[in-house]
mmCIF file as Biopython writes it, N, C-alpha, C and O atoms, coordinates in Angstrom:
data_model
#
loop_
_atom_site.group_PDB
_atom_site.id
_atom_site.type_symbol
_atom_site.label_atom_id
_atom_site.label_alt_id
_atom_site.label_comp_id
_atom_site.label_asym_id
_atom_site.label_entity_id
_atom_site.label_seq_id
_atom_site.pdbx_PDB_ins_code
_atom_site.Cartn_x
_atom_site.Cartn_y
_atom_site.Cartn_z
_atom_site.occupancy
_atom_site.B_iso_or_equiv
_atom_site.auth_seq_id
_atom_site.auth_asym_id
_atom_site.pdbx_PDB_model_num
ATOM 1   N N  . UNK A ? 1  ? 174.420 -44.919 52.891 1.0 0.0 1  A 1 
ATOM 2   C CA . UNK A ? 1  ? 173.878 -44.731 54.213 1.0 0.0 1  A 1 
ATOM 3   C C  . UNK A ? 1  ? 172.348 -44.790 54.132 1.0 0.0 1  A 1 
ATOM 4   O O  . UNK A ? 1  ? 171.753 -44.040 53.358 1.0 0.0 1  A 1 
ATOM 5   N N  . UNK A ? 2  ? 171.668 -45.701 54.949 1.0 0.0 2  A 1 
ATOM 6   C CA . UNK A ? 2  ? 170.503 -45.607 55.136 1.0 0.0 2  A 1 
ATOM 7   C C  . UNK A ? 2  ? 169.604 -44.291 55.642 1.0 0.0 2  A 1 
ATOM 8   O O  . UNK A ? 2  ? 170.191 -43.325 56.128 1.0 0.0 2  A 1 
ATOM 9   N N  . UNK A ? 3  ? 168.585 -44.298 55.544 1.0 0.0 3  A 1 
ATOM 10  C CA . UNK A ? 3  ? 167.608 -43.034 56.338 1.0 0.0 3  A 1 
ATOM 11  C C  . UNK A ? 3  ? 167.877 -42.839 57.689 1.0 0.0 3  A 1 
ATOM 12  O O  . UNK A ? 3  ? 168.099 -41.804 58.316 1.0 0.0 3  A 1 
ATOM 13  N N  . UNK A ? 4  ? 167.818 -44.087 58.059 1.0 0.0 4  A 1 
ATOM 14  C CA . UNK A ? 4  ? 168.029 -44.284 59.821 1.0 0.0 4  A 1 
ATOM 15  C C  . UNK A ? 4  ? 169.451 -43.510 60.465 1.0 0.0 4  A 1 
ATOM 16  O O  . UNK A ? 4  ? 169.719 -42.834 61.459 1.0 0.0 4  A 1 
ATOM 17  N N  . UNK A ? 5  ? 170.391 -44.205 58.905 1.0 0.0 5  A 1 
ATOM 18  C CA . UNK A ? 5  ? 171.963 -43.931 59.312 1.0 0.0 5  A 1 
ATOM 19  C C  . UNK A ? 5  ? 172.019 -42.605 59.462 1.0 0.0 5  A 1 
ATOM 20  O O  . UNK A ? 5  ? 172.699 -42.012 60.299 1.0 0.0 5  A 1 
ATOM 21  N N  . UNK A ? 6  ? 171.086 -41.983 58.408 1.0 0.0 6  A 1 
ATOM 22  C CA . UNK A ? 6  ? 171.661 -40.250 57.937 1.0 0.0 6  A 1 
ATOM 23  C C  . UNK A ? 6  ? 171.073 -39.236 59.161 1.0 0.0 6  A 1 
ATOM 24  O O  . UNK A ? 6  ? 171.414 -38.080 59.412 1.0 0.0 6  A 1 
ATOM 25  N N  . UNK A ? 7  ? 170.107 -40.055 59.802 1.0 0.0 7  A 1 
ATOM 26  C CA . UNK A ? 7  ? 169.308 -39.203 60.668 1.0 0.0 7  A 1 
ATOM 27  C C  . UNK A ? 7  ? 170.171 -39.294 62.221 1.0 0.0 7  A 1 
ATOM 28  O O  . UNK A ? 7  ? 170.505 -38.398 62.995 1.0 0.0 7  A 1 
ATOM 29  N N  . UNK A ? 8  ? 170.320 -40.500 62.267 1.0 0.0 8  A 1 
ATOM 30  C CA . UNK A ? 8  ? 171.069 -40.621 63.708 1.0 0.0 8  A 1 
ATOM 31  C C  . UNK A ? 8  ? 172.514 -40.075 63.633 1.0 0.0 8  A 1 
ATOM 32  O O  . UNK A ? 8  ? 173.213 -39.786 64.604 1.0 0.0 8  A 1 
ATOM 33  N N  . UNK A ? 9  ? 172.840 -39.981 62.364 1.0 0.0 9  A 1 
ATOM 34  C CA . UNK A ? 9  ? 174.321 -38.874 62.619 1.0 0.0 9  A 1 
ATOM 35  C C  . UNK A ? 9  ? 173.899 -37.588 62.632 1.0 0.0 9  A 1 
ATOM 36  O O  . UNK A ? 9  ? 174.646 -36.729 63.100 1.0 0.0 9  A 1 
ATOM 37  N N  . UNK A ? 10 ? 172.785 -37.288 62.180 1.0 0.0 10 A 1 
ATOM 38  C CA . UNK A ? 10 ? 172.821 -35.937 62.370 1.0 0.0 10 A 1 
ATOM 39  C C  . UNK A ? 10 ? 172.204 -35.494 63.649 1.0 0.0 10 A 1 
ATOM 40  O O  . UNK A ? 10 ? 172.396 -34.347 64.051 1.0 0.0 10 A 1 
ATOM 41  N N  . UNK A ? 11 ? 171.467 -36.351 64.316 1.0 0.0 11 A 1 
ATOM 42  C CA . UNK A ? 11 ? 170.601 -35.919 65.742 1.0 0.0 11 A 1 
ATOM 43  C C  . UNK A ? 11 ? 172.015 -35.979 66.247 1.0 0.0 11 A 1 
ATOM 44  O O  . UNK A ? 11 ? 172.339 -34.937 66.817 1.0 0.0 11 A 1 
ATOM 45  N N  . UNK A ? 12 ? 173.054 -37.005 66.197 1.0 0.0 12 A 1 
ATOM 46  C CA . UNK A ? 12 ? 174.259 -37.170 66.846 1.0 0.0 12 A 1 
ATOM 47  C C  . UNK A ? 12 ? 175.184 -35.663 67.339 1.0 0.0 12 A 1 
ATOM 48  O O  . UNK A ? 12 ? 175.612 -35.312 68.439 1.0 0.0 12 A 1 
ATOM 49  N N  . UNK A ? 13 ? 175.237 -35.067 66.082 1.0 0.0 13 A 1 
ATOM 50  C CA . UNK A ? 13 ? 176.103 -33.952 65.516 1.0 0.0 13 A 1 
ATOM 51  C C  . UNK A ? 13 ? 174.948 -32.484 66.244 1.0 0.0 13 A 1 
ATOM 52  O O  . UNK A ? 13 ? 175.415 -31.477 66.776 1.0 0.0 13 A 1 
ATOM 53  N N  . UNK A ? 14 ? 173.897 -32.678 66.117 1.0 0.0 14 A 1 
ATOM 54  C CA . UNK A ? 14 ? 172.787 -31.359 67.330 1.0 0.0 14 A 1 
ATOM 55  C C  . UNK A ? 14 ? 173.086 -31.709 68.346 1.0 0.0 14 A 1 
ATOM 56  O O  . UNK A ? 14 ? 173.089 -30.776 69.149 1.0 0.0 14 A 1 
ATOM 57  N N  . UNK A ? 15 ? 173.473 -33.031 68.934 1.0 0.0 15 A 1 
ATOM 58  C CA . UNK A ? 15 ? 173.209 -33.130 70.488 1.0 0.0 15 A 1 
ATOM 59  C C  . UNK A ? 15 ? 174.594 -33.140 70.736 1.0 0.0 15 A 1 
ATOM 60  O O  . UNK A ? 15 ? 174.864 -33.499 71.882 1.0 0.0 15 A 1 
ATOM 61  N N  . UNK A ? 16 ? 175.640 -32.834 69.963 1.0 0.0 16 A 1 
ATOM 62  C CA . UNK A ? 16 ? 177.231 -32.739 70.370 1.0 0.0 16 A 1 
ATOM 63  C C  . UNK A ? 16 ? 177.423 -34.312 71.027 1.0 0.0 16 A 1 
ATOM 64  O O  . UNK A ? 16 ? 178.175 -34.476 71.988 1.0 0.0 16 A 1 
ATOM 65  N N  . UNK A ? 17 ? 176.695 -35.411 70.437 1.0 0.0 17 A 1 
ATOM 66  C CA . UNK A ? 17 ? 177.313 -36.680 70.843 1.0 0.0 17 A 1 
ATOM 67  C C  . UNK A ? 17 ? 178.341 -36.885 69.457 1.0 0.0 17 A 1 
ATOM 68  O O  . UNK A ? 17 ? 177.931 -37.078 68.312 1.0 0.0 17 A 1 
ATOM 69  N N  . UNK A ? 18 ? 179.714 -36.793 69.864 1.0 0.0 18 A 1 
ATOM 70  C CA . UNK A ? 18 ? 180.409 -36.773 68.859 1.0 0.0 18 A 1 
ATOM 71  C C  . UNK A ? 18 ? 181.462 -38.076 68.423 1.0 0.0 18 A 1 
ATOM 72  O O  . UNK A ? 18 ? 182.120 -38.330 67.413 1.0 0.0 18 A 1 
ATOM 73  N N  . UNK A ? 19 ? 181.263 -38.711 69.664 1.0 0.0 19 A 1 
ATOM 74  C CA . UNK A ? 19 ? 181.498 -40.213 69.204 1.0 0.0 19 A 1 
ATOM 75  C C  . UNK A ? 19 ? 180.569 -41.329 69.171 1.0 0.0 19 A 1 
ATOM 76  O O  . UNK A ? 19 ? 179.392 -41.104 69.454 1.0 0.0 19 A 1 
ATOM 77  N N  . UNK A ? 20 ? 180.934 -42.477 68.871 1.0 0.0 20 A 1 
ATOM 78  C CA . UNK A ? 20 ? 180.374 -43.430 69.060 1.0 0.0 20 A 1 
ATOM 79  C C  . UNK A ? 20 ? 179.830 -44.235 70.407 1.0 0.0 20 A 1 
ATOM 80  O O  . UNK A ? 20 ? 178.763 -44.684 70.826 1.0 0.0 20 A 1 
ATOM 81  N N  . UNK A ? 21 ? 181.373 -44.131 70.877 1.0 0.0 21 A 1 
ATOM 82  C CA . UNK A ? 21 ? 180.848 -44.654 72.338 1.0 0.0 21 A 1 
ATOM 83  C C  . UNK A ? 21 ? 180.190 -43.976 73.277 1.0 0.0 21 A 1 
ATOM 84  O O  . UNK A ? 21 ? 179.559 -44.709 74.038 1.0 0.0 21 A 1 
ATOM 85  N N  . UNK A ? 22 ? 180.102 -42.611 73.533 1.0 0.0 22 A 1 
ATOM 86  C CA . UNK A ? 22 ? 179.388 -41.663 74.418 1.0 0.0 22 A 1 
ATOM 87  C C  . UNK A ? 22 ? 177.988 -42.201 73.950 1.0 0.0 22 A 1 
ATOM 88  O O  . UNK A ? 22 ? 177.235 -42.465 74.887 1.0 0.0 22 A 1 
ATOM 89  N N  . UNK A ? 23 ? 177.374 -42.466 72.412 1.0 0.0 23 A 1 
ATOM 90  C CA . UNK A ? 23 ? 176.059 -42.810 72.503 1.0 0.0 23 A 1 
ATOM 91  C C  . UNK A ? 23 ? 175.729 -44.157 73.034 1.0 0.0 23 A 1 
ATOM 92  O O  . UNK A ? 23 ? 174.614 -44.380 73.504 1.0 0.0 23 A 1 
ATOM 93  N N  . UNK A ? 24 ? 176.773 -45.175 72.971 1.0 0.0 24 A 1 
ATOM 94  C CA . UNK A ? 24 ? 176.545 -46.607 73.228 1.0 0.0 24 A 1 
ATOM 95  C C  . UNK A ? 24 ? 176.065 -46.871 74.462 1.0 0.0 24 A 1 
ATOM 96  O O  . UNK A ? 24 ? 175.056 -47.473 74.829 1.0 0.0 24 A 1 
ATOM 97  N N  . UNK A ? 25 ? 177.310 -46.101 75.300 1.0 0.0 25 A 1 
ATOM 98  C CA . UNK A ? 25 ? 176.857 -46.315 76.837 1.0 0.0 25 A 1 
ATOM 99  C C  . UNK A ? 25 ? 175.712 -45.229 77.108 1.0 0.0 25 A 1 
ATOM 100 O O  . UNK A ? 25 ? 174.767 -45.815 77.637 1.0 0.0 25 A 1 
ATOM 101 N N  . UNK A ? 26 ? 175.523 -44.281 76.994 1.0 0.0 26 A 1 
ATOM 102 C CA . UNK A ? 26 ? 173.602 -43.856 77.109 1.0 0.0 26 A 1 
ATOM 103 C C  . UNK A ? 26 ? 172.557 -44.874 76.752 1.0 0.0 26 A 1 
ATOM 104 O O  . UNK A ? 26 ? 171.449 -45.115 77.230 1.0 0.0 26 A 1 
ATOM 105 N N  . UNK A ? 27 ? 173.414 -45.523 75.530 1.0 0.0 27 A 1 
ATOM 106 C CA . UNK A ? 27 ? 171.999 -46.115 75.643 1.0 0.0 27 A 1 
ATOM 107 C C  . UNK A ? 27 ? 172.010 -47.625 75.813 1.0 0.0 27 A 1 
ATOM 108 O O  . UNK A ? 27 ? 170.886 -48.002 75.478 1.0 0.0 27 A 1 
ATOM 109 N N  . UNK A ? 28 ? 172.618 -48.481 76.111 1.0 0.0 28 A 1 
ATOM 110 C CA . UNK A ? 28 ? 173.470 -49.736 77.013 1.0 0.0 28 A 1 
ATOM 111 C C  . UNK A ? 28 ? 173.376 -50.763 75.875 1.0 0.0 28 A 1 
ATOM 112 O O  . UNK A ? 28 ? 172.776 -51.836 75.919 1.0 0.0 28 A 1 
ATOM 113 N N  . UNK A ? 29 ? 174.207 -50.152 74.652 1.0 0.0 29 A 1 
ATOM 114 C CA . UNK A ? 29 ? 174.781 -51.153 73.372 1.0 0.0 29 A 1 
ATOM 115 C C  . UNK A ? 29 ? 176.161 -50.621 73.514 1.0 0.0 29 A 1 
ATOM 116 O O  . UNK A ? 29 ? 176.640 -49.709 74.189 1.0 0.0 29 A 1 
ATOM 117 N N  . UNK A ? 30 ? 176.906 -51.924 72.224 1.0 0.0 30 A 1 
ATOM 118 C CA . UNK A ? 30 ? 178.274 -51.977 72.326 1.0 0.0 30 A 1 
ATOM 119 C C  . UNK A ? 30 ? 178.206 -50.973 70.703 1.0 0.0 30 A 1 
ATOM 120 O O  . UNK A ? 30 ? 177.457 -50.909 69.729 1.0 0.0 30 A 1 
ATOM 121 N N  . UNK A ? 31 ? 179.861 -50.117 71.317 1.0 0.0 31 A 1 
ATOM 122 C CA . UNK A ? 31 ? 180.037 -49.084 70.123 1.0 0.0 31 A 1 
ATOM 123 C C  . UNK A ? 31 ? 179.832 -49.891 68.743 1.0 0.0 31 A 1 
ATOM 124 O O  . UNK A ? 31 ? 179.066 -49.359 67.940 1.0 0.0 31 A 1 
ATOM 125 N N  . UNK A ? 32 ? 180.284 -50.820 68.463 1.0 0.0 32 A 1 
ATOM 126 C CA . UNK A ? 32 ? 180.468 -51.873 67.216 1.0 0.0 32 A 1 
ATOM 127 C C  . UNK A ? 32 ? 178.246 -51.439 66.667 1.0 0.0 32 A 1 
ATOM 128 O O  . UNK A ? 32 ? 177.980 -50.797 65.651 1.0 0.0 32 A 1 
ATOM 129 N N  . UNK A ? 33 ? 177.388 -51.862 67.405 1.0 0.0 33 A 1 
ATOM 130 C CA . UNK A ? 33 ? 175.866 -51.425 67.440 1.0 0.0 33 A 1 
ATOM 131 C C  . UNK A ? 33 ? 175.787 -50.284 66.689 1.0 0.0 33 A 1 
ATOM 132 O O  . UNK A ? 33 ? 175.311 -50.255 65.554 1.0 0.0 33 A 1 
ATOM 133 N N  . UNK A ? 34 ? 176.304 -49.197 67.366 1.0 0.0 34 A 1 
ATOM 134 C CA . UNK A ? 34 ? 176.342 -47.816 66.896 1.0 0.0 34 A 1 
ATOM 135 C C  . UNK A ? 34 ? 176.550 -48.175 65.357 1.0 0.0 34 A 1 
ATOM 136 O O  . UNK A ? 34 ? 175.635 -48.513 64.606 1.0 0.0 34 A 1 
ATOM 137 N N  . UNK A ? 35 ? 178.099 -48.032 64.948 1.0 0.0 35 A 1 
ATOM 138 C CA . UNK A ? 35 ? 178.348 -48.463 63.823 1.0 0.0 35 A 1 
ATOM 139 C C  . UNK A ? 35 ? 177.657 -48.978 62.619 1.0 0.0 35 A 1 
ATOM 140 O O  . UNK A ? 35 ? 177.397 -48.439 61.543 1.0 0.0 35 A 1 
ATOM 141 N N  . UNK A ? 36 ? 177.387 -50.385 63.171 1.0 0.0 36 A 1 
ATOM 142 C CA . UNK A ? 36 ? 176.054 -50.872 62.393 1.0 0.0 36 A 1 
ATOM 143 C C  . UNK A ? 36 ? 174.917 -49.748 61.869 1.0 0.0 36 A 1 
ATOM 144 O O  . UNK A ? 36 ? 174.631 -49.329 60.748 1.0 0.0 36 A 1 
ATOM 145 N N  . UNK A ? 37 ? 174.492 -49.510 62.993 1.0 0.0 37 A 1 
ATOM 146 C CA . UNK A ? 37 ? 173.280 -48.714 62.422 1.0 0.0 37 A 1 
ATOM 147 C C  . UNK A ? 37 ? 173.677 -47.834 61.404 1.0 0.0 37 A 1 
ATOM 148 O O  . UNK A ? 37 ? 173.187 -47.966 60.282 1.0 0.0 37 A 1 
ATOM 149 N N  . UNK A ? 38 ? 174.928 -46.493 61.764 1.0 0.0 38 A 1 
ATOM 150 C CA . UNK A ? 38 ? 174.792 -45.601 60.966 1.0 0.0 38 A 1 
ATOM 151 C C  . UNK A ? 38 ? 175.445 -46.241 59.548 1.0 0.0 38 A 1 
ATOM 152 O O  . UNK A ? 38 ? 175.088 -45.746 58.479 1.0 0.0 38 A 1 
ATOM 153 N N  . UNK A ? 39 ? 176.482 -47.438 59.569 1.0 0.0 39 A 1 
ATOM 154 C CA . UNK A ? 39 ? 176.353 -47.936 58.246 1.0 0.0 39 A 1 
ATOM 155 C C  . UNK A ? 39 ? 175.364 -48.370 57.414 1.0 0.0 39 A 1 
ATOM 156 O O  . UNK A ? 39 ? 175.260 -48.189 56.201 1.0 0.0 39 A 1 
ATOM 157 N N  . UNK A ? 40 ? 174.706 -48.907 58.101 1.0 0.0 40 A 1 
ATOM 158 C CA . UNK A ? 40 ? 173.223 -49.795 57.367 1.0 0.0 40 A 1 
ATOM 159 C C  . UNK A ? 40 ? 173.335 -50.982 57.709 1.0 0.0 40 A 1 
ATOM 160 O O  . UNK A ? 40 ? 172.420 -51.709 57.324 1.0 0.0 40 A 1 
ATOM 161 N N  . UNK A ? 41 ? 174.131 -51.446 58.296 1.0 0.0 41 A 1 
ATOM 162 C CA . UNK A ? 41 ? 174.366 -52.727 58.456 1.0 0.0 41 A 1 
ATOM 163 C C  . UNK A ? 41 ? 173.673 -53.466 59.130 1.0 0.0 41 A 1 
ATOM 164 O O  . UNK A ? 41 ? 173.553 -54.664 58.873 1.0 0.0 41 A 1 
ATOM 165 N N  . UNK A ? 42 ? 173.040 -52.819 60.206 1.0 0.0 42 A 1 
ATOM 166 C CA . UNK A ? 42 ? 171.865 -53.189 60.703 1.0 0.0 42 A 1 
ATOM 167 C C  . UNK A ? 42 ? 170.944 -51.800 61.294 1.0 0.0 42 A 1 
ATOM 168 O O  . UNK A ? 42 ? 171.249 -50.619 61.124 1.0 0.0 42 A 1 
ATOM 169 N N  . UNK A ? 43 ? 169.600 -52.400 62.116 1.0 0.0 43 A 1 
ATOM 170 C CA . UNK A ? 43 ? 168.694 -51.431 62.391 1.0 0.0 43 A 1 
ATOM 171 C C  . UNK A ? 43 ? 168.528 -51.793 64.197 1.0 0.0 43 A 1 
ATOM 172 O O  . UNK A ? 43 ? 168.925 -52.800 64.782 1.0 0.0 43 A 1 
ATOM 173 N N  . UNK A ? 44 ? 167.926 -50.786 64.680 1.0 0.0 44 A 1 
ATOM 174 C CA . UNK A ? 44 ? 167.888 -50.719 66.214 1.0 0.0 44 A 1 
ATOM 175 C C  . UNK A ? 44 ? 166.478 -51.787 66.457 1.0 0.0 44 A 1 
ATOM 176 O O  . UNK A ? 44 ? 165.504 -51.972 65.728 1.0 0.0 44 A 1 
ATOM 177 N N  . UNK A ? 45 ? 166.831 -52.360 67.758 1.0 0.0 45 A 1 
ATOM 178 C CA . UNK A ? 45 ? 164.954 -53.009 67.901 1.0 0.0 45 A 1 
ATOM 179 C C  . UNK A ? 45 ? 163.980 -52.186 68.767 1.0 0.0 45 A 1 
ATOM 180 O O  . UNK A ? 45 ? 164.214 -51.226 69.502 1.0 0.0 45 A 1 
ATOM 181 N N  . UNK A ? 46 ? 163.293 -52.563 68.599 1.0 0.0 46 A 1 
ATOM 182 C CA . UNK A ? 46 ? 161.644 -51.791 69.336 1.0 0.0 46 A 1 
ATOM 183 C C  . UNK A ? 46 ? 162.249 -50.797 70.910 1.0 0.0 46 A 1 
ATOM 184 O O  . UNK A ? 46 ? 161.946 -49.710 71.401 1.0 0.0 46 A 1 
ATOM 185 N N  . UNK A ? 47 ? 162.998 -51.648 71.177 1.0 0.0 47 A 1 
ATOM 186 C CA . UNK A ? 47 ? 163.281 -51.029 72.167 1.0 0.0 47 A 1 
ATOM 187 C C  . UNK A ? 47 ? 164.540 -49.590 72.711 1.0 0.0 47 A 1 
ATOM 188 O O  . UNK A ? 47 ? 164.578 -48.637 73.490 1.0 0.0 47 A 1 
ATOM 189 N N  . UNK A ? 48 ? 165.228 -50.137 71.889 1.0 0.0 48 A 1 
ATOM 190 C CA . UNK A ? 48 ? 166.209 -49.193 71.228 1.0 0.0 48 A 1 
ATOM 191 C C  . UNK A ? 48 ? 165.898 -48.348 70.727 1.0 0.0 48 A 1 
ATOM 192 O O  . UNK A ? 48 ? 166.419 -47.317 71.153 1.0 0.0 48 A 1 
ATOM 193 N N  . UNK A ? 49 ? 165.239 -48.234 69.949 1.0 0.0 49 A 1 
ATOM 194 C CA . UNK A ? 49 ? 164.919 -47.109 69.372 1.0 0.0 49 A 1 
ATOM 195 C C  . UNK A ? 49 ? 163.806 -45.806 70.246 1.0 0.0 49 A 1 
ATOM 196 O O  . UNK A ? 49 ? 163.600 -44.643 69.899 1.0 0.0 49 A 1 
ATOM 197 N N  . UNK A ? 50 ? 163.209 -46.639 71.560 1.0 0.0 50 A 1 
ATOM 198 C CA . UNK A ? 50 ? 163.067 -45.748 72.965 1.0 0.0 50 A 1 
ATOM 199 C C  . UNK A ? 50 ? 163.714 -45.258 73.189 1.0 0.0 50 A 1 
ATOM 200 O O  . UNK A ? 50 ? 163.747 -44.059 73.466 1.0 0.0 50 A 1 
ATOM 201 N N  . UNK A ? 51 ? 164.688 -46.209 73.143 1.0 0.0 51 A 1 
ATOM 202 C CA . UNK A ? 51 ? 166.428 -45.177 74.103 1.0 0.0 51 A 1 
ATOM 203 C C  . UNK A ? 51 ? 166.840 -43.670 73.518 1.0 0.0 51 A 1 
ATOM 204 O O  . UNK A ? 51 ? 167.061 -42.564 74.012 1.0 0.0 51 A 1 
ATOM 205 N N  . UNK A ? 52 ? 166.814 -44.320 72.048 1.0 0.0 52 A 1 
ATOM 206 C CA . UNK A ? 52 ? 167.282 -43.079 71.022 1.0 0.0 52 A 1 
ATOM 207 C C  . UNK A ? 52 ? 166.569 -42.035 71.237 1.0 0.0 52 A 1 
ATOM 208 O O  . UNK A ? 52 ? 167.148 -40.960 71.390 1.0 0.0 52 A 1 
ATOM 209 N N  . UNK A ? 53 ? 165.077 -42.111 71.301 1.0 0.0 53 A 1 
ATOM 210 C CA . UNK A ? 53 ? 164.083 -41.269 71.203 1.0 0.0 53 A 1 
ATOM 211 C C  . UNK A ? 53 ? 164.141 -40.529 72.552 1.0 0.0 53 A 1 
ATOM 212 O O  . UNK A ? 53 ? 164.017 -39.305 72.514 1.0 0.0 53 A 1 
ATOM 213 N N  . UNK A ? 54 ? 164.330 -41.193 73.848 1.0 0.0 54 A 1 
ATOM 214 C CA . UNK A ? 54 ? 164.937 -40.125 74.828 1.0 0.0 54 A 1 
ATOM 215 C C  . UNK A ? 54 ? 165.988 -39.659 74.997 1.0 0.0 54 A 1 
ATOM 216 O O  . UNK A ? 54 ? 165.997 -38.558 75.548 1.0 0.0 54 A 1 
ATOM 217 N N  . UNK A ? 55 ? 167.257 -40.254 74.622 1.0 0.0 55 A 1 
ATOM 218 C CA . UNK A ? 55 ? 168.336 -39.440 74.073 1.0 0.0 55 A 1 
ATOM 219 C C  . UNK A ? 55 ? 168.333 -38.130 73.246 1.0 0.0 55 A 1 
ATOM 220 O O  . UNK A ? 55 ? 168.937 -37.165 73.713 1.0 0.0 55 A 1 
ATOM 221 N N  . UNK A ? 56 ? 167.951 -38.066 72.529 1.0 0.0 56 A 1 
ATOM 222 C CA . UNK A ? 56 ? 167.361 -37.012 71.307 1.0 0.0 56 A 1 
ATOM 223 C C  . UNK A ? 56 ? 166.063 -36.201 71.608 1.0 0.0 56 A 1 
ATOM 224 O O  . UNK A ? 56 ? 165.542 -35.244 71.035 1.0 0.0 56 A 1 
ATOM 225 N N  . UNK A ? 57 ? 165.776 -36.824 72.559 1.0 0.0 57 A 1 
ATOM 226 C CA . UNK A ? 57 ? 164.430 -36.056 72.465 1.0 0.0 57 A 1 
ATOM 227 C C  . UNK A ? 57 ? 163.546 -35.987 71.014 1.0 0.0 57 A 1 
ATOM 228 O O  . UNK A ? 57 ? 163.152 -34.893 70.609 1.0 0.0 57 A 1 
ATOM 229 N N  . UNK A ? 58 ? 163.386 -36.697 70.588 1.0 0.0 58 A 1 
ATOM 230 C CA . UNK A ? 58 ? 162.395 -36.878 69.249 1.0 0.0 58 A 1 
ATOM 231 C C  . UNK A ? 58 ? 161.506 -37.820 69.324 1.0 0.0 58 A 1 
ATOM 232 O O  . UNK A ? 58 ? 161.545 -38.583 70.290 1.0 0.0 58 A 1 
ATOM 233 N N  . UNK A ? 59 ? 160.830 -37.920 68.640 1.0 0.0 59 A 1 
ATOM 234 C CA . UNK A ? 59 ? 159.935 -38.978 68.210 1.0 0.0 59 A 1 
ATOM 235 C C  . UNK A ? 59 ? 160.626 -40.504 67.307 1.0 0.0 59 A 1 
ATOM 236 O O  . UNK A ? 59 ? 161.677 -40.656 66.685 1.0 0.0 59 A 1 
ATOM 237 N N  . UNK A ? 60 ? 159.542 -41.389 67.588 1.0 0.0 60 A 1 
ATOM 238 C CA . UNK A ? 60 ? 160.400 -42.448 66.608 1.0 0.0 60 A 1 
ATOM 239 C C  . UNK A ? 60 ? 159.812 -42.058 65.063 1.0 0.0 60 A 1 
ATOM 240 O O  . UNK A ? 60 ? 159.783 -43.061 64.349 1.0 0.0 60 A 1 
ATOM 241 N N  . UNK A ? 61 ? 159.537 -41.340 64.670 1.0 0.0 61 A 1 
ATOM 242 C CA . UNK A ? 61 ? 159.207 -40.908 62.960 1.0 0.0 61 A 1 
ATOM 243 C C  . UNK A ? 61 ? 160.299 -39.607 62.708 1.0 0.0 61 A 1 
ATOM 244 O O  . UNK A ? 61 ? 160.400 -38.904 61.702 1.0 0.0 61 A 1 
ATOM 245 N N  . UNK A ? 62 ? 161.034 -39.547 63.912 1.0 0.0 62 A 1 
ATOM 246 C CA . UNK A ? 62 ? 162.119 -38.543 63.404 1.0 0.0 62 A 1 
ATOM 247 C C  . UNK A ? 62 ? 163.554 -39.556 63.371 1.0 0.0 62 A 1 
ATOM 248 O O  . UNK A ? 62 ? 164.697 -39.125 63.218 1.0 0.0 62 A 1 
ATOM 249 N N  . UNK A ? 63 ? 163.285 -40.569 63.499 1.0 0.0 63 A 1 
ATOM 250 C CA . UNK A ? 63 ? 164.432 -41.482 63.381 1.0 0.0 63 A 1 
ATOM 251 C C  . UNK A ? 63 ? 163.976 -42.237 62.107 1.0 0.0 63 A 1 
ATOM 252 O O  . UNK A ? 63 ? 164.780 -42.154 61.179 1.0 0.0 63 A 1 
ATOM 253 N N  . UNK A ? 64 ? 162.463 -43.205 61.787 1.0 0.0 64 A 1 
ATOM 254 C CA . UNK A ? 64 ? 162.946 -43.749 60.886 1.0 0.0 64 A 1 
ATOM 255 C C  . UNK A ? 64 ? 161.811 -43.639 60.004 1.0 0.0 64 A 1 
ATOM 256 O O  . UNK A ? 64 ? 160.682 -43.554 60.488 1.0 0.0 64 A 1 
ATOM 257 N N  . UNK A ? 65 ? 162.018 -43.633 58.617 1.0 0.0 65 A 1 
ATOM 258 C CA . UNK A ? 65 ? 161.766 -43.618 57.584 1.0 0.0 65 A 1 
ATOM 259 C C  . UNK A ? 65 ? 159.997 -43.964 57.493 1.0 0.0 65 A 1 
ATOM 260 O O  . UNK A ? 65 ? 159.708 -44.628 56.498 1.0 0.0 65 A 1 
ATOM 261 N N  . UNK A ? 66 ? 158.914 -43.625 58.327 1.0 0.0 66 A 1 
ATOM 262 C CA . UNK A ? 66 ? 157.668 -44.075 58.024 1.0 0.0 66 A 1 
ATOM 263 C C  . UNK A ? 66 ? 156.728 -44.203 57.074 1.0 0.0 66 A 1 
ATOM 264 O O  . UNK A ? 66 ? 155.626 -44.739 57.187 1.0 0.0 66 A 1 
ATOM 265 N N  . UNK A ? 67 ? 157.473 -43.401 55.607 1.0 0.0 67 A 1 
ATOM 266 C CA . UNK A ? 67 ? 156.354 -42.919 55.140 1.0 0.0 67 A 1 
ATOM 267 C C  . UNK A ? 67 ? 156.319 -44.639 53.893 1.0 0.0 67 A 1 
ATOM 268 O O  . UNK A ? 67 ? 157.273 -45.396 53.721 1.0 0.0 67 A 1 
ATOM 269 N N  . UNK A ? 68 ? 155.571 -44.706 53.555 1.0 0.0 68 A 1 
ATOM 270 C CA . UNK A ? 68 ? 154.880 -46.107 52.413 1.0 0.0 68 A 1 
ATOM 271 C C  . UNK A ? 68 ? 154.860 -45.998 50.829 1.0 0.0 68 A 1 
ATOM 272 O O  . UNK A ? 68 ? 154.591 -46.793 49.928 1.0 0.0 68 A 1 
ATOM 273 N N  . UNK A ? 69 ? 155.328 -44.444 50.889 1.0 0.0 69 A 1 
ATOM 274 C CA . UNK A ? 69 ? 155.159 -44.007 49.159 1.0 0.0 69 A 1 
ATOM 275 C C  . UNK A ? 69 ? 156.113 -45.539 48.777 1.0 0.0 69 A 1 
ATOM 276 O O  . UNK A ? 69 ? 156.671 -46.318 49.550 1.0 0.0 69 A 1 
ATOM 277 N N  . UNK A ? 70 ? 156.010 -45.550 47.305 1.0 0.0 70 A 1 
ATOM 278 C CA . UNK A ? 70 ? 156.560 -46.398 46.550 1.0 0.0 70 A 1 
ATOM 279 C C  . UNK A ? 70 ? 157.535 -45.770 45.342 1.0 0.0 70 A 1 
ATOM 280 O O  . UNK A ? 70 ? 158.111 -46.525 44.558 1.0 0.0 70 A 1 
#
């Protein structure tokens, strides 16, 4: 599981969004999207990741991975 993945299941699991599809339609992707992300399979775009961030109420550095260490 990616950073992205581990974080959006767990904002998932605080905000009692406990499926997939309850987050899809908040935020107007198909459940299969969801999926992706928290597998790794893919990542949200610029804009999406707005959605998330008012869903959750967080910031986008509480979703993904900013920091540059090596």
């Amino acid at each position: 599981m990616t950073y992205f993945g581990k974080q959006l299941a767990e904002l998932m699991d605080e905000h009692e969004i406990y499926n997939q599809i309850e987050l899809a339609e908040k935020i107007g992707v198909r459940q299969s999207t969801i999926s992706n992300w928290l597998h790794g399979k893919s990542l949200p775009n610029y804009h999406q990741i707005g959605k998330l961030c008012k869903v959750f109420n967080v910031s986008a550095d509480a979703l993904c991975d900013t920091s540059f260490d090596d």
